[in-house]
N, C-alpha and C positions, 0 to 999 in steps of 0.2 A: 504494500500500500504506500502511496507517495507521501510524502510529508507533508500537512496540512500546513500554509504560509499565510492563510487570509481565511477569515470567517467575517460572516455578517451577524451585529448584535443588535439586541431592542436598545442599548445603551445609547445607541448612536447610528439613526434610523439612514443616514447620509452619505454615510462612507463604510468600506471595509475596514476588519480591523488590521493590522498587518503585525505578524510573530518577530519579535526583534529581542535581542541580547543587549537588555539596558546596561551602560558603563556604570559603573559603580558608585559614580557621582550623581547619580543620578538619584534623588529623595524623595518619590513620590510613591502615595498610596494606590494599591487597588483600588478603584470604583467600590467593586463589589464588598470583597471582605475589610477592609481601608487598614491592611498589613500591607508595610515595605515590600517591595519586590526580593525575592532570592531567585530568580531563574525564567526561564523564556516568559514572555512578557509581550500581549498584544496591545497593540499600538494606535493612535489615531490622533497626530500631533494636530491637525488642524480643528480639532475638535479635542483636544485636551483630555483625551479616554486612555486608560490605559489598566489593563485588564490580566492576572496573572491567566499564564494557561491554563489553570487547573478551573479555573474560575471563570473563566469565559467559555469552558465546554461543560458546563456543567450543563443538563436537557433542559429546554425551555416548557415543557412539560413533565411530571411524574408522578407516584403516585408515594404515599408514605401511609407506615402502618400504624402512624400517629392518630391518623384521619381515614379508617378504611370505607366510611360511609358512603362517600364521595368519589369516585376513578378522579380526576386530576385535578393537582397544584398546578399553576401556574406562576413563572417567575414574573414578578412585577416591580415597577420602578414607581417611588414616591420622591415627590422635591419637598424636602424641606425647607421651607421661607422663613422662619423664627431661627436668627441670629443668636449667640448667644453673648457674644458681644453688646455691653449697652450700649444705646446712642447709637448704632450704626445702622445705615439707611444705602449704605451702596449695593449701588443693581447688578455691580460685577462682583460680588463678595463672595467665594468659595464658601465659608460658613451659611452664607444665607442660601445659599441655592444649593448646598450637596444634595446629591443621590441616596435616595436609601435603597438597597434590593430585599425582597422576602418572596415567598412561596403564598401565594395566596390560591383558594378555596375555587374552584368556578363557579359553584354552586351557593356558597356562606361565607361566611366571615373570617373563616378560620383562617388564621397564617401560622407560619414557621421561619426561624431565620434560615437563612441561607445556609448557613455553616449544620446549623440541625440537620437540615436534609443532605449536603453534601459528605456528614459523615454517612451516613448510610448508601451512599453510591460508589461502587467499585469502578475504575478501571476496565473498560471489555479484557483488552487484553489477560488481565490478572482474574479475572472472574474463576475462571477452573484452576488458577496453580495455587491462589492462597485460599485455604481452610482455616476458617475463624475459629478462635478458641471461646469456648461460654466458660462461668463461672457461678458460682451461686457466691449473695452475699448476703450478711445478716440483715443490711439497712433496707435489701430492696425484694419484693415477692418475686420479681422476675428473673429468667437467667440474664449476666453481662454477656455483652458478645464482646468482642476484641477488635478493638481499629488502629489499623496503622496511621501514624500522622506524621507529614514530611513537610510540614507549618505548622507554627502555632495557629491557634483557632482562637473566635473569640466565643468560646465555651468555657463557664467556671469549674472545678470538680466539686461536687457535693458536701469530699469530707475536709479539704483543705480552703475552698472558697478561693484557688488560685485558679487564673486562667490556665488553661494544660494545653500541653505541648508534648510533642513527639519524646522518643519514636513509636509507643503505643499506650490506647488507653482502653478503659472499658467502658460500657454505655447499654442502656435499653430506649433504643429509639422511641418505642412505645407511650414509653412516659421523659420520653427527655432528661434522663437520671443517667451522670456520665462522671465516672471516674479515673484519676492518674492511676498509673498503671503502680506507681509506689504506695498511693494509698489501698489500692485493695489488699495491700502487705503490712500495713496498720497492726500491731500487735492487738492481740484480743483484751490483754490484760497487762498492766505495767506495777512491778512489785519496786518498793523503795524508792521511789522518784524522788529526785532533790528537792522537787517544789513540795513535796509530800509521803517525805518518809514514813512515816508509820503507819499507815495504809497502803494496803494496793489501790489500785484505779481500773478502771472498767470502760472500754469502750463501751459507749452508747447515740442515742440520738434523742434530743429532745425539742423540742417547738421552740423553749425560753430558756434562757440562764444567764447568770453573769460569771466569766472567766474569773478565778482566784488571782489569778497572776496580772496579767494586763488590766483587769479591769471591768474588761469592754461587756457590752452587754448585748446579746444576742436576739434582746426583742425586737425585729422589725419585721416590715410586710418583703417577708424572705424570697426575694424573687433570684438568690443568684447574683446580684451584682446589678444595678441598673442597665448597664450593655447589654447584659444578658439574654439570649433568645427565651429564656423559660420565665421572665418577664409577661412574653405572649403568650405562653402556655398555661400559664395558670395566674392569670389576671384576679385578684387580688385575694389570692391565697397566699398559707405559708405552707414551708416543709419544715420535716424537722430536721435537726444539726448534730452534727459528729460533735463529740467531746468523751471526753474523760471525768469520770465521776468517783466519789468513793463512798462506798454503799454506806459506810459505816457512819458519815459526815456528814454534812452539805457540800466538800470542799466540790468545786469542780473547773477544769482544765479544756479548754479549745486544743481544738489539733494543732495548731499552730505551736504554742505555747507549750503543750504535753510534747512534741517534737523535737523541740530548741536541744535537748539532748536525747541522743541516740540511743535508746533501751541497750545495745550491746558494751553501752562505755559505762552505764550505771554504776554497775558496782565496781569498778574500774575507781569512781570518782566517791564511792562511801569510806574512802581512808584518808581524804582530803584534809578531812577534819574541820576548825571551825574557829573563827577571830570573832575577838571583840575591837571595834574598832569604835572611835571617840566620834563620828556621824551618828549611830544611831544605837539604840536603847539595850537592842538584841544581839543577838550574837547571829554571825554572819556564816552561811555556807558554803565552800569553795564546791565549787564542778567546772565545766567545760561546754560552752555552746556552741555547738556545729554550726548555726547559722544565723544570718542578723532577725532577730524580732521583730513582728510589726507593729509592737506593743507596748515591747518593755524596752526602756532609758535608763543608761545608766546615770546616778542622779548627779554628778559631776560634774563632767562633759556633755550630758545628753544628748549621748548617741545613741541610737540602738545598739543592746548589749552583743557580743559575740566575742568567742575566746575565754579566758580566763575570768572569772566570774567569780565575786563573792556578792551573796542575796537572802534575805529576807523574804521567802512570796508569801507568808502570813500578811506582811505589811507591804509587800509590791515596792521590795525597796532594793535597787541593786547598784553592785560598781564594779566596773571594770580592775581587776588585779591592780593594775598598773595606777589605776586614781587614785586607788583606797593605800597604795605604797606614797604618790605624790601629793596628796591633798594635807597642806598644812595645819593645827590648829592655830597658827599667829603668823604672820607676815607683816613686813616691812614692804610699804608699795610707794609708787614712788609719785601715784597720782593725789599722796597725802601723806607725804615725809616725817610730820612733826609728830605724829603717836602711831602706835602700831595696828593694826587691823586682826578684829579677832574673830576666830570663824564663828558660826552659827548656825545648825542645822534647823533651828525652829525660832527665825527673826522674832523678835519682835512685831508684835499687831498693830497694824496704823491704819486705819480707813480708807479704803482703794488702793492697800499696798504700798510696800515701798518701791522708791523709786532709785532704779540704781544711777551711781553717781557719775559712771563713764560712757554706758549706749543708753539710757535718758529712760530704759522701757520700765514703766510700772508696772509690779506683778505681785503674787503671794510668792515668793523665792521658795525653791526648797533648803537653798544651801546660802550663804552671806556672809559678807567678812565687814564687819562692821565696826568702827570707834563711835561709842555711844556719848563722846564728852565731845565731840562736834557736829553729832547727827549727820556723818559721814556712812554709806553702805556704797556696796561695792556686790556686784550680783558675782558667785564665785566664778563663771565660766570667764566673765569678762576681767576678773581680776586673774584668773591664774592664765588665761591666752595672753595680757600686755605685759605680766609679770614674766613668763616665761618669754615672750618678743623682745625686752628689756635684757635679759640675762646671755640672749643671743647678738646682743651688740647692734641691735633696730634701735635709730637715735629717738627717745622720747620724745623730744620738743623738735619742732622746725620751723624754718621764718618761709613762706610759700610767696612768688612774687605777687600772688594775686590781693592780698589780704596784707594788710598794718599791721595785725597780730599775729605772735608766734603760734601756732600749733603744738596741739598734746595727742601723744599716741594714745586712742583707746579700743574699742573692740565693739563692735555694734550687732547685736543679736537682729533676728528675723522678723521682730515686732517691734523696733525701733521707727520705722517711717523714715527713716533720713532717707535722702537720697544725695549722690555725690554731687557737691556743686560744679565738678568738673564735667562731668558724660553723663549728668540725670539718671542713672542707675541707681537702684534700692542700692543702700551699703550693707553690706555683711559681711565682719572679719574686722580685720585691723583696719585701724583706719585715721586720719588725723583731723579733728577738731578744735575749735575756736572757744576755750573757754572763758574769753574777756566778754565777748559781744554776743554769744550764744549760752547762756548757761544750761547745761545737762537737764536741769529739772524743767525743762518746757514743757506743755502740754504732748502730747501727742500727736497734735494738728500743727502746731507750730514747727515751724522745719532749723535744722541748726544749719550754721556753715561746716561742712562736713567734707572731709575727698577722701576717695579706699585713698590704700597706703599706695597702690600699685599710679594710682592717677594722680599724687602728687610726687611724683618720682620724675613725671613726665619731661623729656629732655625741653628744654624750652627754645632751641635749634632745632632743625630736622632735616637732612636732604634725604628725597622722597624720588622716587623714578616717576608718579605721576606728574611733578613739576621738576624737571633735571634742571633747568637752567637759573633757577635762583633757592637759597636758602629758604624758608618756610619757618614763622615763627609763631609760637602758640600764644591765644591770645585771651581772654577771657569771655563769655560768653553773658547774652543781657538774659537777664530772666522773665522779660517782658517781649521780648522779641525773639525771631530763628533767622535762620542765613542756610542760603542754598547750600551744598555741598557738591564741588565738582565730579566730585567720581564719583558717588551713587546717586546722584542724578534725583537728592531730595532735599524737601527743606528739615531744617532738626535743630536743635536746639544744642546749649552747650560750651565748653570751649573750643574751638579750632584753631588748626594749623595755618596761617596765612600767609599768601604774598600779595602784599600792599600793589606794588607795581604790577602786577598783573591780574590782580583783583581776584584771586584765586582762593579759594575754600577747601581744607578738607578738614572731614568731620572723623573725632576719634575711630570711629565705628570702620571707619574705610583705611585709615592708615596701617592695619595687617597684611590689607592685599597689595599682591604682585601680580604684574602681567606674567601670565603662566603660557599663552598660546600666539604663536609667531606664524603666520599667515603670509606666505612669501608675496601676493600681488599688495600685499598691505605695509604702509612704511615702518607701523609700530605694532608694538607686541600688545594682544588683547590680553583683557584682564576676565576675570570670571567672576560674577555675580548673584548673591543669592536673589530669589524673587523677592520683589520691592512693592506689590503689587500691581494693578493695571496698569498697561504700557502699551501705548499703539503701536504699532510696527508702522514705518515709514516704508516699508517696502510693498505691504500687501495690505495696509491698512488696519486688520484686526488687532483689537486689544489680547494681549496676553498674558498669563501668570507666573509661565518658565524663569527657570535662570537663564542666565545669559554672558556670553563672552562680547564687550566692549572696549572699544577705543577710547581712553579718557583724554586723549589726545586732544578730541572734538568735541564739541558741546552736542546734545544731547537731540538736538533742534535737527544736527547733519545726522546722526550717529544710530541706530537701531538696528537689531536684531530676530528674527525670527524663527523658529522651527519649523520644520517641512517634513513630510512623508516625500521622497521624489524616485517613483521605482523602487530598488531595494538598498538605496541609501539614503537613510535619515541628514539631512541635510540644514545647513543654517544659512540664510539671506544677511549680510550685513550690507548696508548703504551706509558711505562714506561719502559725502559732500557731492551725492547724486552719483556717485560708482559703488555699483554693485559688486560684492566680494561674496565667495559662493565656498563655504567649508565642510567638508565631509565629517560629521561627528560621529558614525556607525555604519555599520552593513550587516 
């Protein structure tokens, strides 16, 4: 049989699709499943479709044993118009206009996602060499059958509530119930678990509960995951949930959580033993977590915990080995010299929290290094990152040309609001602030003068290959106004790189690119751009979304690019000051 190179799809009533081997650079979704491409990939650049194999030969009719009342699904295409973006009203908006695909009913209402039913279709060719294997499980009256998966799927598994991925899993199409091939290997019974030694634990499944460890609590309208196709399937039902229970207790344990260690290292880690450590009240359990948590934070650092672990899960209290060896009770900081700072696992109560002294964020802290004779705190994460950036030779204070005041090193958490007054980016991490004309304790709403560390580094010279012929000098940016940007061809806000004499812009955001692609009828070397959103092509007129290889040479008015299907080379249109240049990007 010849090799199929073109099909026609309802995706795109217009044109064929045509089979191509996307470059690797290449960052777009399936239509259908909306996963990255790994592998042939059909095509339809003048209509912006693009479609994995697997996914584009899926039958436009079939029948599923979800729905036997009925002989056929039919695949169908919805447009989604509700942006989820607020405020935006554009008519070229990918968000507002994407494609949904499902299987729908010809007869009812009934749908299925796509991935649903595409797990249950074989391959012609493979139909007679693989023999599916069944299984029985406790959680489900039906036998599993076994699927191969050569992509992820956007299907959750039942007992983990992760999306699963190859290379097999189990499932009953019937009811939509699909499991990782590692869970249905789920021990039945867990004896000694660190989270809860002196009971065993028991798989089970329940409708409700609240996890011992993390926390979290399991009441909701259980549909799987909101992506999830079994969303559609059992429209405003619940199921019930994998966990871990101990008959004897209340305590009870999510799979996730019951998993963090690996029942074969258990008793491996019951010789660990057990620290008292001056954080918290209890005495602490050493073990070993195979993998990071999607729960539990060590209370330090707050990270998710993984590795060497000492914990508390009565009180859902843990830290990483290496915190609970560095975390000091007294320090000397140097963002308050004159007394010393002493820690705190349980601050002091002030109404709306206190407010740390160096990333401005108010909170209930779990942890604090505080001098109480100047109503001085210090949130610990942000005192021990500047403390330990201080010890590594990062200068504390700096004079920035931008600003009359010196700058102080400090650390800006995720809930801080700064944004850098360099590149308008959220700050998080180190960072240099303005403690004369900005004080720490702002509101919230109130913005400080703030730049990461990385953007007051910034050389304040630049020779740049987008402007070869004169130096480039950085300059400050208005906070009321934006300025074009030569080479990504937008306006933005911020500091930039400028030459005066040539009126010339560029915006931090552009100064990492280089011209990468050398076009021999072209004098300079293009540069490669991510998509910036809608763009006309001067060549053929259509607006388009793609990236794009440009001349920054030229303003933007001569200068466009386009993508083409042309024959069996995927091909790019650049006009250059009314001369057409013609670039083979695939075959």
């Amino acid at each position: 049989m010849a090799k199929t190179t073109s099909l026609w799809h309802p995706c795109d009533p217009d044109h064929a699709l045509i089979l191509r081997e996307l470059s690797k650079n290449v960052n777009l979704p399936c239509l259908i499943c909306e996963l990255h491409f790994n592998g042939p990939t059909y095509c339809c650049w003048d209509c912006n479709v693009f479609l994995h194999k697997s996914c584009a030969e899926l039958p436009l009719k079939t029948q599923h044993p979800a729905h036997p009342q009925h002989p056929a699904l039919s695949i169908t295409i919805t447009t989604i118009n509700i942006c989820d973006k607020e405020g935006c009203h554009d008519e070229f908006c990918r968000d507002c206009n994407r494609k949904v695909f499902d299987y729908r009913c010809d007869d009812c209402s009934f749908s299925l996602d796509v991935a649903c039913v595409a797990l249950t279709l074989s391959p012609p060719e493979k139909e007679e060499e693989e023999e599916k294997e069944t299984i029985r499980h406790f959680a489900h009256d039906h036998p599993l059958t076994s699927f191969p998966l050569n992509k992820p799927i956007k299907v959750e598994c039942r007992a983990c509530e992760q999306q699963i991925s190859g290379p097999l899993m189990y499932g009953c199409p019937v009811c939509c119930f699909y499991l990782h091939e590692s869970c249905t290997l789920l021990p039945g019974e867990i004896a000694k678990h660190p989270f809860h030694p002196q009971h065993s634990l028991t798989l089970f499944t329940e409708r409700d509960f609240r996890c011992n460890a993390c926390n979290n609590n399991t009441t909701r309208a259980a549909y799987g995951g909101i992506k999830s196709f079994i969303a559609r399937m059992f429209r405003g039902k619940r199921y019930n949930r994998f966990l871990y229970k101990c008959n004897e207790c209340r305590f009870r344990l999510d799979v996730q959580c019951a998993t963090l260690v690996l029942p074969s290292d258990i008793n491996q880690q019951l010789d660990c033993g057990t620290i008292q450590h001056f954080s918290h009240q209890h005495q602490l359990a050493s073990f070993d977590v195979k993998m990071k948590s999607t729960g539990l934070h060590c209370k330090a650092c707050r990270q998710k915990i993984s590795g060497n672990v000492y914990g508390c899960p009565d009180c859902r209290f843990f830290l990483h080995r290496c915190c609970a060896r560095e975390l000091p009770q007294e320090m000397v900081h140097f963002l308050h010299p004159d007394h010393p700072l002493i820690f705190q696992a349980e601050p002091r109560y002030v109404v709306g929290g206190l407010r740390c002294n160096s990333c401005g964020v108010g909170s209930y802290f779990d942890f604090v290094f505080s001098c109480k004779r100047c109503n001085f705190d210090l949130d610990s994460l942000c005192a021990l990152q500047t403390f330990s950036a201080f010890k590594e030779g990062i200068p504390t204070e700096i004079q920035h040309f931008s600003h009359d005041h010196p700058l102080t090193l400090c650390y800006s958490l995720s809930g801080s609001h700064d944004d850098c007054t360099v590149c308008g980016s959220a700050v998080i991490g180190l960072a240099y602030y303005c403690s004369t004309c900005n004080s720490p304790m702002l509101s919230n709403q109130e913005k400080r003068f703030v730049l990461h560390k990385a953007c007051a580094e910034l050389p304040q010279q630049l020779e740049h290959p987008f402007h070869p012929t004169h130096t480039l000098t950085l300059i400050p940016g208005q906070s009321d106004s934006s300025f074009y940007c030569d080479a990504s061809c937008r306006y933005t806000k911020g500091f930039a790189y400028c030459c005066n004499e040539c009126r010339f812009h560029l915006s931090l955001g552009a100064v990492p690119l280089k011209p990468t692609l050398k076009h021999q009828p072209h004098e300079h070397d293009l540069t490669h751009f991510e998509t910036l959103g809608a763009m006309q092509c001067s060549y053929c007129g259509k607006r388009t979304y793609r990236d794009s290889y440009r001349c920054v040479q030229y303003s933007m008015s001569n200068t466009a690019m386009h993508v083409r299907q042309q024959g069996d080379q995927t091909v790019a249109f650049i006009t250059v000051q009314n001369a057409t240049l013609l670039l083979i990007l695939g075959v």
